[in-house]
PQR file of N, CA, C, O and H, with PARSE charges and radii, in Angstrom:
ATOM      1  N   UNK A   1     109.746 102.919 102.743 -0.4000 1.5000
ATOM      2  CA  UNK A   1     108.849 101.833 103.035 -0.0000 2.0000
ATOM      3  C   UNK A   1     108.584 101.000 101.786  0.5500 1.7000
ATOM      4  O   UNK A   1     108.969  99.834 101.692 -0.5500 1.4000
ATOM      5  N   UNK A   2     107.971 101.584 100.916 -0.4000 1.5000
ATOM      6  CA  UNK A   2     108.289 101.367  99.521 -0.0000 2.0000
ATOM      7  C   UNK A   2     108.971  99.994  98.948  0.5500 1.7000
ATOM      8  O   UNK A   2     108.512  98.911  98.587 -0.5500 1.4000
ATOM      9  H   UNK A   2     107.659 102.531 100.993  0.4000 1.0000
ATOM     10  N   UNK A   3     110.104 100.476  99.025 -0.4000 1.5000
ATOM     11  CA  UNK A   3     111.102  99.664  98.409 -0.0000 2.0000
ATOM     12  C   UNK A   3     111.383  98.176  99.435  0.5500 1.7000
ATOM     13  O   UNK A   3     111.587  97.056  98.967 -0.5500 1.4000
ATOM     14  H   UNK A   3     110.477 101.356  99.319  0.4000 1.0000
ATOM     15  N   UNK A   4     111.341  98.443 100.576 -0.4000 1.5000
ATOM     16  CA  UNK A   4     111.705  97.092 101.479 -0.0000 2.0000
ATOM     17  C   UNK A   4     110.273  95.920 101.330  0.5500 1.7000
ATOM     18  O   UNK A   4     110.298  94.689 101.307 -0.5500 1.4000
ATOM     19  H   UNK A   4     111.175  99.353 100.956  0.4000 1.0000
ATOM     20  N   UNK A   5     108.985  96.961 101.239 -0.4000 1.5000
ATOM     21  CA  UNK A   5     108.050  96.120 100.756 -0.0000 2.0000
ATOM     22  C   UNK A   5     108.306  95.129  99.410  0.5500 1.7000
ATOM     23  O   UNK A   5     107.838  94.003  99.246 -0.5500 1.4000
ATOM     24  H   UNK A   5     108.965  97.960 101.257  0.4000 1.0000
ATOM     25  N   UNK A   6     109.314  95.992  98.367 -0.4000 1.5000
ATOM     26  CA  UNK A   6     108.842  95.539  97.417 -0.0000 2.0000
ATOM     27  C   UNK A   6     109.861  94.425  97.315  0.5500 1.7000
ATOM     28  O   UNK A   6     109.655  93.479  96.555 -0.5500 1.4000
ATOM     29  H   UNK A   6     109.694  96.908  98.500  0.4000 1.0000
ATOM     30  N   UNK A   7     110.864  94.499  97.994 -0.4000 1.5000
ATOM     31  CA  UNK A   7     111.854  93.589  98.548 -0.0000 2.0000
ATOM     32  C   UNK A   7     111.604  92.550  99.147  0.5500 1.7000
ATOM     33  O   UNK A   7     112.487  91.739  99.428 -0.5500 1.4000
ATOM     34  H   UNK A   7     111.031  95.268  98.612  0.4000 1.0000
ATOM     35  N   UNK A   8     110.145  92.362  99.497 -0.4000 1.5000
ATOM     36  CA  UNK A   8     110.004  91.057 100.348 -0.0000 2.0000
ATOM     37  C   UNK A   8     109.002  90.503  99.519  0.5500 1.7000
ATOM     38  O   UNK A   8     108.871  89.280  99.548 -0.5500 1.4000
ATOM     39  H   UNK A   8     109.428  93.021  99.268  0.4000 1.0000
ATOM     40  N   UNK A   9     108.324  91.127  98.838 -0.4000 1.5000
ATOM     41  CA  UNK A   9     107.418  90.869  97.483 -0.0000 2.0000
ATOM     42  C   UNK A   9     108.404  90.051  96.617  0.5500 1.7000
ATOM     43  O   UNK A   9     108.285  88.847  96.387 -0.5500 1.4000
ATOM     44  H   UNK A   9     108.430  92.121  98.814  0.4000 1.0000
ATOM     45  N   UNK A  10     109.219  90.714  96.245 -0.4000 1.5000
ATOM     46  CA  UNK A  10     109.803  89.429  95.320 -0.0000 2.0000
ATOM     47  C   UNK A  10     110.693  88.882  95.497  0.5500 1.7000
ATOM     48  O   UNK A  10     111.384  88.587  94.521 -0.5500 1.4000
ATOM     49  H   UNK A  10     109.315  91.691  96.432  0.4000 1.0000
ATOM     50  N   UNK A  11     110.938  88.644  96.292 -0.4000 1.5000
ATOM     51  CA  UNK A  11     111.540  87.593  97.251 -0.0000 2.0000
ATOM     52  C   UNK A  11     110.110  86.347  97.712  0.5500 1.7000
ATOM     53  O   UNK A  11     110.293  85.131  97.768 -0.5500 1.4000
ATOM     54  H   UNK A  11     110.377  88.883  97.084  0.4000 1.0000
ATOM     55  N   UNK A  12     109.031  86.899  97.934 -0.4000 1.5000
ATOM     56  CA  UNK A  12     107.588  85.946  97.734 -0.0000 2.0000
ATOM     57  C   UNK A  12     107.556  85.485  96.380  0.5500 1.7000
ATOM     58  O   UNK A  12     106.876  84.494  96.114 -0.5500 1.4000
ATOM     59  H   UNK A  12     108.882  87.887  97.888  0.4000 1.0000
ATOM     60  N   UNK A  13     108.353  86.210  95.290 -0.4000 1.5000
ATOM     61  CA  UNK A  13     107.558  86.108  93.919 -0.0000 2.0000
ATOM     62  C   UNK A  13     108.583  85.471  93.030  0.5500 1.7000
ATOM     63  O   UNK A  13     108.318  84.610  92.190 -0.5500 1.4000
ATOM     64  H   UNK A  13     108.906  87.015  95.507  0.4000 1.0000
ATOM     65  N   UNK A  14     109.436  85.820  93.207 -0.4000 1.5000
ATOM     66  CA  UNK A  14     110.523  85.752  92.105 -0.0000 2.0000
ATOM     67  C   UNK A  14     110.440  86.278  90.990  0.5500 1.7000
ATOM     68  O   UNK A  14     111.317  86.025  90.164 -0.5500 1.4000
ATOM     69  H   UNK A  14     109.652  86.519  93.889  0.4000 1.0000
ATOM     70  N   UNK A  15     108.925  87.507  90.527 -0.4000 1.5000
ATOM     71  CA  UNK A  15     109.057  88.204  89.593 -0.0000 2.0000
ATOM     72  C   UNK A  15     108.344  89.700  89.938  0.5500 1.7000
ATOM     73  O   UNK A  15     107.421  90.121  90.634 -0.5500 1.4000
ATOM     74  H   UNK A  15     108.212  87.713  91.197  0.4000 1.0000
ATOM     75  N   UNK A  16     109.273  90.186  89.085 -0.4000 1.5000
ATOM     76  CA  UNK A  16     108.840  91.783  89.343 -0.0000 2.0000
ATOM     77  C   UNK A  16     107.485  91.918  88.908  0.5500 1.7000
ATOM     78  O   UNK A  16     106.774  92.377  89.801 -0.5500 1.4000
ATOM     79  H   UNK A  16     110.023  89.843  88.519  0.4000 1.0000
ATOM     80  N   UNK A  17     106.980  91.714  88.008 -0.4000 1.5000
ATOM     81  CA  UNK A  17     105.487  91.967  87.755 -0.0000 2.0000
ATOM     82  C   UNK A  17     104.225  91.592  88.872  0.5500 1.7000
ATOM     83  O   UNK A  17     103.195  92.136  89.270 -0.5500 1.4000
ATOM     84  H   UNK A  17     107.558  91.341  87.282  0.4000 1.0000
ATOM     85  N   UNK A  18     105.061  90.170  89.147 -0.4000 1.5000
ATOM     86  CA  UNK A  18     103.664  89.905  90.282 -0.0000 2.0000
ATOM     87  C   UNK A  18     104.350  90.371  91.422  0.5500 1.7000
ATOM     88  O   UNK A  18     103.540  90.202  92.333 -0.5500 1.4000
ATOM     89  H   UNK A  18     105.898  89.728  88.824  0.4000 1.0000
ATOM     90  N   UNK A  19     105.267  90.808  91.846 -0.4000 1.5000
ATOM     91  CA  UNK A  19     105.995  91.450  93.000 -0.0000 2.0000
ATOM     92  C   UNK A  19     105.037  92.635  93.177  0.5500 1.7000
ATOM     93  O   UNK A  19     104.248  92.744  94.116 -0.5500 1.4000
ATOM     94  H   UNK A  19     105.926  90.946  91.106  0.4000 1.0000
ATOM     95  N   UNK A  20     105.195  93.530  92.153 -0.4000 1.5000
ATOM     96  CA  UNK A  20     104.311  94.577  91.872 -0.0000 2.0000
ATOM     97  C   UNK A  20     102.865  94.870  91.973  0.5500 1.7000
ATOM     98  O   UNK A  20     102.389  95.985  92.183 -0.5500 1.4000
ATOM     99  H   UNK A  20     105.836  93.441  91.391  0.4000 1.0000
ATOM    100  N   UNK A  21     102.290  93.905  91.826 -0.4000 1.5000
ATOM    101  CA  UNK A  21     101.090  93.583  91.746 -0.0000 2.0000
ATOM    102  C   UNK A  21     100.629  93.184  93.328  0.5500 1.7000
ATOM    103  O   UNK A  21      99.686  93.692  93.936 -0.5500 1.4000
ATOM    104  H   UNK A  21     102.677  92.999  91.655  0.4000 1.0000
ATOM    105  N   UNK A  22     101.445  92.257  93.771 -0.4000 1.5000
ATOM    106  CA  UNK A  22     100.711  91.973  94.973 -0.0000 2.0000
ATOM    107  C   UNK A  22     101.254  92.709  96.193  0.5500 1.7000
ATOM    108  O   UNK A  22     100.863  92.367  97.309 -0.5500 1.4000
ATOM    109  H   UNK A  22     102.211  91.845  93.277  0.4000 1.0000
ATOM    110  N   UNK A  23     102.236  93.817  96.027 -0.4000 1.5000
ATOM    111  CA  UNK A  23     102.592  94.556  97.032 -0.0000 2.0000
ATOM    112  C   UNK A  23     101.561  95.731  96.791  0.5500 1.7000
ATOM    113  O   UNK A  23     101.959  96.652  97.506 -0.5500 1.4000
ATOM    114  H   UNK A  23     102.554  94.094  95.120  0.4000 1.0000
ATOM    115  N   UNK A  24     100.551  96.083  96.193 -0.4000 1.5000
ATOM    116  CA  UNK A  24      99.923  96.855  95.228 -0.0000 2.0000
ATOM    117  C   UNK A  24      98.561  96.864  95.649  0.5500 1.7000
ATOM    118  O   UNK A  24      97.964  97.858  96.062 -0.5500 1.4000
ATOM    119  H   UNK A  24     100.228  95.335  95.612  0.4000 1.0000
ATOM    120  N   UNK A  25      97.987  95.456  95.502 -0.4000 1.5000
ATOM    121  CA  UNK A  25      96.636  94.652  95.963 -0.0000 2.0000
ATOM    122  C   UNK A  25      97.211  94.930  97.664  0.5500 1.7000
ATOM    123  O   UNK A  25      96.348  95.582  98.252 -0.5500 1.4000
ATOM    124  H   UNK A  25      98.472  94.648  95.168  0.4000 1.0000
ATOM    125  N   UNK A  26      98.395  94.617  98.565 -0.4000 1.5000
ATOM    126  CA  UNK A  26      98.243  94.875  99.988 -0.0000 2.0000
ATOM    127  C   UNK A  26      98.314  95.844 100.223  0.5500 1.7000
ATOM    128  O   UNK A  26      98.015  95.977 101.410 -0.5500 1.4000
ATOM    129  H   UNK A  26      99.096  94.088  98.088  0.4000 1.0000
ATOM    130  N   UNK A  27      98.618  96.972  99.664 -0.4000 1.5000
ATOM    131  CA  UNK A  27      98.647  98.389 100.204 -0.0000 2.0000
ATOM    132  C   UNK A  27      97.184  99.262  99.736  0.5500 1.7000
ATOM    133  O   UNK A  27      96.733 100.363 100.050 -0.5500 1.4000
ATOM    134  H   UNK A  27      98.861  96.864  98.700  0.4000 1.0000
ATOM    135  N   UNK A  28      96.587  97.840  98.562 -0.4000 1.5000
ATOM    136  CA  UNK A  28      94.949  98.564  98.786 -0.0000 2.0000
ATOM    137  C   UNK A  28      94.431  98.322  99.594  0.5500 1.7000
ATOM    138  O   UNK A  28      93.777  99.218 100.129 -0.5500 1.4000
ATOM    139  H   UNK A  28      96.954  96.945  98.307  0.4000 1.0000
ATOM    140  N   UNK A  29      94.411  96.687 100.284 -0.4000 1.5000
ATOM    141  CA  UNK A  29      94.099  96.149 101.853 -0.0000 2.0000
ATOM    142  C   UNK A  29      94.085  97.103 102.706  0.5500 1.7000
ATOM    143  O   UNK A  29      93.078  97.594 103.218 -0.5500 1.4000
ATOM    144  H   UNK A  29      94.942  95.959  99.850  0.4000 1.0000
ATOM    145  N   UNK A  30      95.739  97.548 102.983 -0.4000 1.5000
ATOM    146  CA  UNK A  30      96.469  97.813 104.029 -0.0000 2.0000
ATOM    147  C   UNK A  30      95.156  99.625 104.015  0.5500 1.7000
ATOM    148  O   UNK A  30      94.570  99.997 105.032 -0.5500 1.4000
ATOM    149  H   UNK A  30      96.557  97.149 102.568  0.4000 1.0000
ATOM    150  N   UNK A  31      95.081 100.135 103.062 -0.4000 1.5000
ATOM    151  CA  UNK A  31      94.311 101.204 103.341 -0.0000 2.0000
ATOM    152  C   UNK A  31      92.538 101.233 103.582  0.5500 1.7000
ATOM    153  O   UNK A  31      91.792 102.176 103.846 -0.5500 1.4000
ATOM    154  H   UNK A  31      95.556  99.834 102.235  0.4000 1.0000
ATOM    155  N   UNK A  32      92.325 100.112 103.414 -0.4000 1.5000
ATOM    156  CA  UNK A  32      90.756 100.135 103.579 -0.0000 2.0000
ATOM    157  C   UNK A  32      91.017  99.152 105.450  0.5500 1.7000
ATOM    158  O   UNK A  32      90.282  98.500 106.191 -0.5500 1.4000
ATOM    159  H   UNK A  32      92.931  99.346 103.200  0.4000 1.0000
ATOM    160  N   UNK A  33      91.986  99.446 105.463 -0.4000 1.5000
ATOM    161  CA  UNK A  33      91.550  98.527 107.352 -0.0000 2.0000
ATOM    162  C   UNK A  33      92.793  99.803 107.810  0.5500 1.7000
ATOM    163  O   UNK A  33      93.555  99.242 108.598 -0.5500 1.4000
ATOM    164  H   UNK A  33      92.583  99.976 104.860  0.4000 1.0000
ATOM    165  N   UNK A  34      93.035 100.584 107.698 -0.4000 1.5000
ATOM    166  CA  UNK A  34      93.856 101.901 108.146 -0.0000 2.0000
ATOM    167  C   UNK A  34      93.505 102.192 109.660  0.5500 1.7000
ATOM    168  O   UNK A  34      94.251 102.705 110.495 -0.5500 1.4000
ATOM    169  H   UNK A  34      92.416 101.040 107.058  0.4000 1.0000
ATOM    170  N   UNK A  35      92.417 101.824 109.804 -0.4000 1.5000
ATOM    171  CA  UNK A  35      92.825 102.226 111.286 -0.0000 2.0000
ATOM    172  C   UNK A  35      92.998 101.317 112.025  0.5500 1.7000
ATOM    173  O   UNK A  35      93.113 101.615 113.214 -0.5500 1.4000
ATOM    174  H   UNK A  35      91.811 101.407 109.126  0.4000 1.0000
ATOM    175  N   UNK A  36      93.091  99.806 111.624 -0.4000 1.5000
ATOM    176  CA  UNK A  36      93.507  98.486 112.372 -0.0000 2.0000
ATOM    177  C   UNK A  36      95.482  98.825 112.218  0.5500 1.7000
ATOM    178  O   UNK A  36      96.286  98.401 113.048 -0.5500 1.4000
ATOM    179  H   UNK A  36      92.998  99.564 110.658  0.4000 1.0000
ATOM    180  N   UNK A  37      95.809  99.529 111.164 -0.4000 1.5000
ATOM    181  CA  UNK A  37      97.516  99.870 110.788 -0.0000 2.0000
ATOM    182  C   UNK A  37      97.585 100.486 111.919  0.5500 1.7000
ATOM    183  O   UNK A  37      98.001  99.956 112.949 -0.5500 1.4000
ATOM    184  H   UNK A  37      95.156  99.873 110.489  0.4000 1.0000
ATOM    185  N   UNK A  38      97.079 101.963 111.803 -0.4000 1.5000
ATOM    186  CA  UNK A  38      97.079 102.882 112.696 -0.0000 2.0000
ATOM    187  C   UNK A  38      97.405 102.283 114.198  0.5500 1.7000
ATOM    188  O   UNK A  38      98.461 102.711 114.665 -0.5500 1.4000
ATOM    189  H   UNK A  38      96.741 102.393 110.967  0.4000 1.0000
ATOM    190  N   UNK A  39      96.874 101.617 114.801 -0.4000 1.5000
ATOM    191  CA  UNK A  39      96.888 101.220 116.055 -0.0000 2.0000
ATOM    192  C   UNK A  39      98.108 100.294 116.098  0.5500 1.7000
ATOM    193  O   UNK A  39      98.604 100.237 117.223 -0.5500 1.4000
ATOM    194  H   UNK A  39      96.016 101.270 114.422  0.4000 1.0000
ATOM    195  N   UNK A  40      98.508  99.813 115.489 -0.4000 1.5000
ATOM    196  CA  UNK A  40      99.614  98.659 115.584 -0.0000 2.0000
ATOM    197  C   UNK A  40     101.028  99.263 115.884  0.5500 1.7000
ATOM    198  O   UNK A  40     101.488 100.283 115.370 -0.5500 1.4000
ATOM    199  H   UNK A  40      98.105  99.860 114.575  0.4000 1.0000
ATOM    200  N   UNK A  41     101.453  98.697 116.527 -0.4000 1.5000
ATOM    201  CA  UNK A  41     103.017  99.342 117.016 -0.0000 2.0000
ATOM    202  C   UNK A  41     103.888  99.918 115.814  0.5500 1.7000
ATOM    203  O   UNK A  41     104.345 101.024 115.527 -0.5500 1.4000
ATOM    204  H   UNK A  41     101.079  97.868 116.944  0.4000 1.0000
ATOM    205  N   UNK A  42     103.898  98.866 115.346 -0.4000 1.5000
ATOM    206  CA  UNK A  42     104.937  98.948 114.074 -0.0000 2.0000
ATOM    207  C   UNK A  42     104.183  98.678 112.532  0.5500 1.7000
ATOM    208  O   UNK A  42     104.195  97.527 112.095 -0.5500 1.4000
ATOM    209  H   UNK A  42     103.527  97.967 115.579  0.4000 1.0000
ATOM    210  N   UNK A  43     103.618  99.633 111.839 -0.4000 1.5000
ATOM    211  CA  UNK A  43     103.029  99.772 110.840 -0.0000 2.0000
ATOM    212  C   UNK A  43     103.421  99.270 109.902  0.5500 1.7000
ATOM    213  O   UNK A  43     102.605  98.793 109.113 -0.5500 1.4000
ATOM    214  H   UNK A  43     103.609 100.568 112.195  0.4000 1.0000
ATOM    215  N   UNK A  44     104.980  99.183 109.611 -0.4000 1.5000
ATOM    216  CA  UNK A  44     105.801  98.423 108.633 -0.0000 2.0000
ATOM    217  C   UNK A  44     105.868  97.234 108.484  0.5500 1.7000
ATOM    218  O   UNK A  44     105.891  96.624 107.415 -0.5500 1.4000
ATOM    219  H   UNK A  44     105.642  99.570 110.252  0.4000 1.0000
ATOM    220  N   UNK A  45     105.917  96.668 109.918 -0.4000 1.5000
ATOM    221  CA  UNK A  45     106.123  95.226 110.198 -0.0000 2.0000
ATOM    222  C   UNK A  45     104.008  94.726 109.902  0.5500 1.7000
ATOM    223  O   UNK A  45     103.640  93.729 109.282 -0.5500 1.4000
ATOM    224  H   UNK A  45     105.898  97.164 110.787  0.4000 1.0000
ATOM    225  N   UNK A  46     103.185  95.628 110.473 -0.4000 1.5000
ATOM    226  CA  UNK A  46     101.902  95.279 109.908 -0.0000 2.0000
ATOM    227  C   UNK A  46     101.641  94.876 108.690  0.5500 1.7000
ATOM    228  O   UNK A  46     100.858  93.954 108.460 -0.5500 1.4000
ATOM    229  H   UNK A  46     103.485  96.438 110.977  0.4000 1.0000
ATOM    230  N   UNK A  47     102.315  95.571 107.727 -0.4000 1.5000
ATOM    231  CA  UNK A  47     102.033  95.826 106.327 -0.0000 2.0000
ATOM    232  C   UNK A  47     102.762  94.501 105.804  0.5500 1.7000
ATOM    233  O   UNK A  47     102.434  93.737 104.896 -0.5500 1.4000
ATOM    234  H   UNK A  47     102.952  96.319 107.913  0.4000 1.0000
ATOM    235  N   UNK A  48     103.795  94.480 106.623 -0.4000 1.5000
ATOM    236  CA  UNK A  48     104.823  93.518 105.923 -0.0000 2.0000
ATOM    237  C   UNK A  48     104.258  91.981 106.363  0.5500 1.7000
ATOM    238  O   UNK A  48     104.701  90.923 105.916 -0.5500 1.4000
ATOM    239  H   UNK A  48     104.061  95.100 107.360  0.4000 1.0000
ATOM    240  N   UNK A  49     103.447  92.090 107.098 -0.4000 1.5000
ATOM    241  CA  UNK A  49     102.864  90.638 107.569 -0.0000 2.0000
ATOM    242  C   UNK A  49     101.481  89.905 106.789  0.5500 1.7000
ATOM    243  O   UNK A  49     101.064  88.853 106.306 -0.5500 1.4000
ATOM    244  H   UNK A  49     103.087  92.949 107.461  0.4000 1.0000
ATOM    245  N   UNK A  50     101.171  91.178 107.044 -0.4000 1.5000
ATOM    246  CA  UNK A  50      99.784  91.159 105.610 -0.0000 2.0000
ATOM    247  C   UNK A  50     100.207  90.735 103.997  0.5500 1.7000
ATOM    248  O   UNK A  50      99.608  90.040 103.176 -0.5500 1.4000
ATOM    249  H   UNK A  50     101.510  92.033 107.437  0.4000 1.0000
ATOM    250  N   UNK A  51     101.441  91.430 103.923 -0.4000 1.5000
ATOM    251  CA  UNK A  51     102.207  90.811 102.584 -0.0000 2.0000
ATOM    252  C   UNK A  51     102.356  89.397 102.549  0.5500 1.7000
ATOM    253  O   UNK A  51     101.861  88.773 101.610 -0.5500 1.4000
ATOM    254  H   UNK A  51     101.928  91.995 104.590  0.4000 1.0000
ATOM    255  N   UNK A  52     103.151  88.649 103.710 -0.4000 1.5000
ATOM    256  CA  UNK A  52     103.812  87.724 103.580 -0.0000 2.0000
ATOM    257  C   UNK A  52     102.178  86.310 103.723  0.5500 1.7000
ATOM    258  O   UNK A  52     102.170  85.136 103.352 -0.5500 1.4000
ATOM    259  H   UNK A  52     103.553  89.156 104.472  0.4000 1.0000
ATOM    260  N   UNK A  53     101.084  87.106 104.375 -0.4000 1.5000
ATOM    261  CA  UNK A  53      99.821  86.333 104.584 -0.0000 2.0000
ATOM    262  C   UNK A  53      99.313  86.400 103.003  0.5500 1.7000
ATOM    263  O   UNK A  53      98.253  85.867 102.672 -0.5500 1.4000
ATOM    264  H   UNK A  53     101.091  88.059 104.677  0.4000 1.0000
TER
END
């Protein structure tokens, strides 16, 4: 999961540092609303939408 996140991060970024950073800041998001993830079909594609927002 990891890595495809971080794959679309900098591909948002064009740099690894803020790639890092803001895939980082959404997976602190992504865990303080965990049970809005939880419920969602596809958790990956959740996470990955929240990224791209």
């Amino acid at each position: 999961m990891w890595s495809r996140l971080f794959r679309t991060a900098y591909a948002l970024c064009g740099d690894r540092d803020e790639a890092e950073d803001l895939l980082q800041d959404v997976l602190v998001k992504a865990y303080g609303s965990w049970g809005r993830v939880c419920r969602a079909a596809d958790r990956d594609a959740y996470v990955r939408r929240m990224l791209v927002n």
